[in-house]
C-alpha positions in Angstrom: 0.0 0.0 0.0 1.3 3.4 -0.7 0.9 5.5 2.4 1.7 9.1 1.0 -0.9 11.7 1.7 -2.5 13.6 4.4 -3.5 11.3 7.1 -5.6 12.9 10.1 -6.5 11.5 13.5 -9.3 9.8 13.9 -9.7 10.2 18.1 -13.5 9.4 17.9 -12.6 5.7 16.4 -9.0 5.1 18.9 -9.2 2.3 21.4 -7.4 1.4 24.3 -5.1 -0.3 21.8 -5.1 1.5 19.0 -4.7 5.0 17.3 -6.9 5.4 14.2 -5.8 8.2 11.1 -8.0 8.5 7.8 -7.5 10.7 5.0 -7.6 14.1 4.9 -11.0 14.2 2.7 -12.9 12.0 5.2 -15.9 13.1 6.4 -15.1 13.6 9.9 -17.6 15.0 12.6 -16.5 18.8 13.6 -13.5 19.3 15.8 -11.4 21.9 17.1 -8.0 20.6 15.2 -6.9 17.8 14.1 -3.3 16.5 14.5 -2.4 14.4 11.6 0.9 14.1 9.5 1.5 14.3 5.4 4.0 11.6 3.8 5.3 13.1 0.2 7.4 10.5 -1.6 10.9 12.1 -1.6 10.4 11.2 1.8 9.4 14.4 3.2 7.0 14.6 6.2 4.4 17.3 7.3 3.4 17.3 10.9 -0.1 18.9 10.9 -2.4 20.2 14.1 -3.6 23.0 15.3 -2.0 26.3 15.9 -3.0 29.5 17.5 -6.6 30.1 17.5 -7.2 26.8 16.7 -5.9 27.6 12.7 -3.8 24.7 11.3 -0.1 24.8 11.4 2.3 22.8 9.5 6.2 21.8 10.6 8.4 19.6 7.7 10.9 16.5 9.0 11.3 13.3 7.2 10.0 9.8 7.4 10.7 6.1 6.1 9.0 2.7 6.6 11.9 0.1 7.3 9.2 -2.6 7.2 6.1 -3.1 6.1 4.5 -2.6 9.6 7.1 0.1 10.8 6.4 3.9 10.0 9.1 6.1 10.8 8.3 9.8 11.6 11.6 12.3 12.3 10.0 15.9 12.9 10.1 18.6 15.3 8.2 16.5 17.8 11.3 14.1 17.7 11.4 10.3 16.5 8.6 8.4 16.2 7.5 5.2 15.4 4.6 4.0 14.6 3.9 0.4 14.5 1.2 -0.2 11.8 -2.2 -3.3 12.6 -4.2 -2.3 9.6 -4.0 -0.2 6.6 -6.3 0.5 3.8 -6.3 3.6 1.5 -9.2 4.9 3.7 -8.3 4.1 7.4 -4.5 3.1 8.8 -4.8 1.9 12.2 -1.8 1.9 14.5 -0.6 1.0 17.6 -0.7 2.7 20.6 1.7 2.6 22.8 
């Protein structure tokens, strides 16, 4: 699966295991923000959330996937991984740890 885009979080559909992120054009219920991440294919990243006054605010790092079910996130929020339990081109499930 190819995982670039704009992935948001999903909070209403986490569970005590996991962390769910859809697409950008999702139809999500209203929200004050959204923190979410953009993968380009150069291997840029995009950390997304919200900024003052709630307006979205965007920061760049990198990322990689060294495995099929590791997702590597280097930003200014520091080094992430996420360790991927389902993905489909409209929801990527992760888990939380």
């Amino acid at each position: 699966m190819n995982f670039c885009g704009r992935w948001l979080h999903s909070h209403e559909e986490d569970t005590a295991d996991s962390i769910v992120y859809r697409p950008a054009d999702f139809a999500f219920p209203p929200s004050r923000g959204r923190y979410g991440f953009e993968l380009i294919d150069d291997g840029t990243l995009c950390e997304l959330g919200p900024g003052p006054a709630d307006a979205p605010s965007a920061a760049t790092g990198t990322w990689a996937m060294p495995s099929p079910a590791e997702l590597h996130l280097h930003g200014p929020l520091g080094h992430r991984c996420l360790f991927i339990v389902s993905a489909t081109p409209g929801k990527l499930i992760v888990r939380k740890d």
